[in-house]
C-alpha positions, 0 to 999 in steps of 0.5 A: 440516144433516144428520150427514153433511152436518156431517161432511163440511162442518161448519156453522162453515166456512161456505156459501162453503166448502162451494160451493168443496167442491162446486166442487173434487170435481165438478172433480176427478171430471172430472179423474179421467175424463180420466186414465184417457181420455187415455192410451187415446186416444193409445194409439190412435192411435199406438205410439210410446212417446216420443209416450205419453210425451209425453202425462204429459209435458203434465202438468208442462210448463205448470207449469215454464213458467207457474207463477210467473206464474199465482201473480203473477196470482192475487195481483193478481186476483179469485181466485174469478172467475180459477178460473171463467174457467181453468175455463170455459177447461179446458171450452172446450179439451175441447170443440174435442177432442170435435169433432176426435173426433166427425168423425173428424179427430183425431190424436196432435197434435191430443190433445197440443196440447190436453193442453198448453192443458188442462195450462195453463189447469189451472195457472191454476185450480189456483193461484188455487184453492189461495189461496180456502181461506185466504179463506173460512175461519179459519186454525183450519180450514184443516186440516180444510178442505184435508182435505176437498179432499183427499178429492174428490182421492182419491175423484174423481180417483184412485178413482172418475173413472179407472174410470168414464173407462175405461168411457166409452172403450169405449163411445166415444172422445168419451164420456169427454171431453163427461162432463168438459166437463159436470163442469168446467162444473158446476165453474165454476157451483158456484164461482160461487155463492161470495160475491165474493172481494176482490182481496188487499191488496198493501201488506202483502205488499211493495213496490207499485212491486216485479215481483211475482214478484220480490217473491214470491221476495223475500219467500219467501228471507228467510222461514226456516220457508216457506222451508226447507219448500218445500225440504224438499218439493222434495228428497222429491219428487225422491227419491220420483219415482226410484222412483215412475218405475219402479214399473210394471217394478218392479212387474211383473218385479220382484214379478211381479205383472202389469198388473193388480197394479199397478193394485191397487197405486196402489188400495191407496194410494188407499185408504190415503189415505181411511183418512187422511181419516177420521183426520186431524180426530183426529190435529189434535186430539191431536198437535202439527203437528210430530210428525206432520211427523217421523212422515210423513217418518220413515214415506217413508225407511222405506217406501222400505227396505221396498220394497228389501227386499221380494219379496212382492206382499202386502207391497208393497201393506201398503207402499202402503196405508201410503204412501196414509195417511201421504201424505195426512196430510203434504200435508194439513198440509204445506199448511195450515202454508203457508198458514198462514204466508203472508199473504193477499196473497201465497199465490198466489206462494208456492203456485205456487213450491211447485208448480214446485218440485214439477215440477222435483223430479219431472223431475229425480227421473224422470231419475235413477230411470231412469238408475240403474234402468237401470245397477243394477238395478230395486231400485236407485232404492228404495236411492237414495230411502231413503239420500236421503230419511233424509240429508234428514230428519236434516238437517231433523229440527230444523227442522221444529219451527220450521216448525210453531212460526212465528207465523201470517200470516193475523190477519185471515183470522179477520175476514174469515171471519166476514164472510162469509154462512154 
C-alpha cells in the first residue's frame, strides 16, 4: 500500500472498509452533481418561488416521514445489500428523469416527483449506510473512519461534484443526471465487494415480540448520555437553521457581497472542513473527546455573535472557514460517540431518530429565522442563535463529560473486525 493510500485508508481498517470508502465518495461526488443540477433544471422550468422551494423542501420531507422506519429496516435486514438495492433504486429514479429530459416531456412536476423518490430512497441508503462503519471496523477506529467519510462528503458533495454539475447543465439539462446514474451505480458496485454483512442480533438490543420502533425509542429514553446527545443536536440545529435560512439576503444586502460572494462564503467552509480532516487524527490523539465537544460547541455561540456583530465580508468568511473547521470535527466525533455507545443491533434506529431530529430541527429553525428576520431585521436571526445556543451549551456543559465518559456498546465489534478478510 502505497503513503497515500495508508493516509487516506490505514491498512488496520481493513479491505471492507476502504470498498465502503470507495462506495461512499463515488456516491456523494454523484450527489454533489445533483445539488448544483437541480435547482438549475427547476428554475427553468418555472419562476415561482413557492415550487424552488419546493425542490429543498423534497430534501427533508422523506426524512420526517420515512425515517424511523427506514432505521427499523436497516436493524432487521442485511444492511450492505438494504444500500445496494436504495442505491440501485436512486439510479433507477434518475433514469426515468433523463428520459423525461431527453424527449422533451419534462416538467417542474415531474422533477418534484423525482426529488421526492430520489429524497426516499436516499433515506434508506443513508440510514442503513450509517450502521456499516461500526461493522466493519473496531470501536478505536470509528473516529478516524467517519473522518474519512466525512472527507468524500466535502470533497464530493460540497466542492467537486456542484461545480462539475453546473458545468454539465450548460452543456445539456440531462448531462448532469445520466453522469449521477453512472456514479450511483459505480456506488452500489463498490459496496457490493464488502464481505456480507450479518443481519444484527436482536436479543441484545430488546425485546424480540417488541414493535421495533418502539422499542428503538424505548431503548434511546432510558439511555441518559445518547439520549441527552441526540438532544443536544437537536436544539443546535434548530439555532444553527435560523440564521442559516437567511444567509443569502444576509449575505447579499447585509455584508453586500453579491451572488458570487456568497458562493465563496459556503466555499470558504468547505474548506475550512478539509483543514478539519487533516487535523482531526491529531486532535483524537491528544484531546479528550469531551474537550473537543465543549470546544466545537463554545466556537457555534461565538460564531453566531461574530456574525452580528460583523459588517466586513473578509471577516465573514475568516467566520466560515472557522465554521467549516470546527463543524467537521463535532459531527465527526458527535457520530463516532454514538455509535460507539449504541449496540449493534440498534444503530440503524437510533441513527434514523438522530436524523429526523435533525429535519425537524432545521424545519422549525427555517421558520423562525424567517419569521424574526422578517419583524427585526437581517441580523436578528444571528442574535437568536447566540443567545440560544450559549443557554444550551450552559445547560449541557456537565453533561457532555458524561456523553464522552459512557461505557462502550459495541464489545463485540472488536471480534467481528478481526474476522473479516483485511
Amino acid at each position: 500500500m502505497t503513503p497515500v493510500a495508508e493516509l487516506i485508508a490505514p491498512r488496520r481498517l481493513g479491505r471492507d472498509f476502504r470498498w465502503l470508502l470507495s462506495s461512499s465518495w463515488t456516491s456523494n461526488l454523484g450527489d454533489g452533481i445533483a445539488l448544483a443540477a437541480s435547482p438549475l433544471l427547476i428554475a427553468s422550468l418555472t419562476s415561482s418561488p413557492l415550487l424552488v422551494a419546493a425542490g429543498a423542501m423534497m430534501q427533508f420531507l422523506p426524512w420526517l416521514l420515512f425515517g424511523l422506519f427506514a432505521g427499523s429496516l436497516a436493524d432487521r435486514v442485511d444492511r450492505r445489500r438494504l444500500v445496494m438495492i436504495a442505491n440501485a433504486s436512486r439510479a433507477v429514479v434518475v433514469s426515468v428523469l433523463v428520459v423525461f429530459l431527453a424527449t422533451g416531456h419534462i416538467t417542474v412536476w415531474v422533477v418534484l416527483a423525482t426529488a421526492f423518490l430520489y429524497g426516499t430512497a436516499e433515506v434508506f441508503a443513508d440510514t442503513a449506510g450509517s450502521t456499516l462503519l461500526p461493522m466493519l471496523v473496531a470501536p478505536r477506529d470509528l473516529g478516524i473512519g467517519n473522518a474519512r467519510l466525512q472527507a468524500g462528503f466535502l470533497v464530493g458533495n460540497q466542492l467537486a461534484g456542484p461545480p462539475v454539475g453546473a458545468f454539465l447543465f450548460a452543456l445539456g439539462s440531462f448531462w448532469p443526471f445520466l453522469v449521477q446514474i453512472l456514479a450511483v451505480g459505480l456506488a452500489v458496485v463498490l459496496v457490493s465487494r464488502i464481505a456480507r454483512t450479518s443481519i444484527p442480533e436482536q436479543d441484545a438490543a430488546g425485546d424480540r415480540d417488541a414493535h421495533p420502533i418502539r422499542e428503538g425509542l424505548r431503548w434511546l429514553r432510558t439511555n441518559a448520555p445518547v439520549r441527552s446527545l441526540v438532544l443536544i443536536i437537536l436544539v443546535f440545529n434548530v439555532t444553527w437553521a435560523a440564521p442559516w435560512s437567511i444567509l443569502v439576503l444576509y449575505a447579499t444586502e447585509h455584508l453586500q457581497m453579491g451572488a458570487v460572494g456568497f458562493g465563496a462564503l459556503t466555499t470558504a467552509s468547505a474548506l475550512g472542513g478539509l483543514v478539519g480532516t487533516t487535523i482531526f487524527g491529531r486532535l483524537e490523539r491528544r484531546l479528550r473527546f469531551s474537550t473537543l465537544m465543549r470546544i466545537c460547541l463554545t466556537l457555534e455561540v461565538l460564531m453566531h455573535l461574530g456574525f452580528a456583530l460583523t459588517t466586513s465580508p473578509l471577516v465573514a468568511f475568516a467566520i466560515m472557514f472557522g465554521f467549516g473547521l470546527y463543524a467537521f470535527v463535532w459531527g465527526t466525533i458527535s457520530t463516532t460517540v454514538r455509535q460507539r455507545l449504541v449496540p449493534l443491533g440498534l444503530q440503524g434506529r437510533i441513527a434514523s431518530v438522530n436524523m429526523v431530529g435533525i429535519f425537524a430541527g432545521l424545519v422549525v429553525g427555517q421558520l423562525l429565522g424567517g419569521t424574526i428576520a422578517q419583524i427585526w431585521g437581517l441580523t436578528a436571526p444571528w442574535w437568536f442563535a447566540f443567545a440560544g445556543s450559549a443557554v444550551t451549551l450552559a445547560l449541557v456543559w456537565r453533561t457532555i463529560s458524561h456523553i464522552a465518559a459512557a461505557p462502550v456498546a459495541l464489545g463485540d465489534a472488536d471480534q467481528a473486525a478481526e474476522r473479516r478478510e483485511r
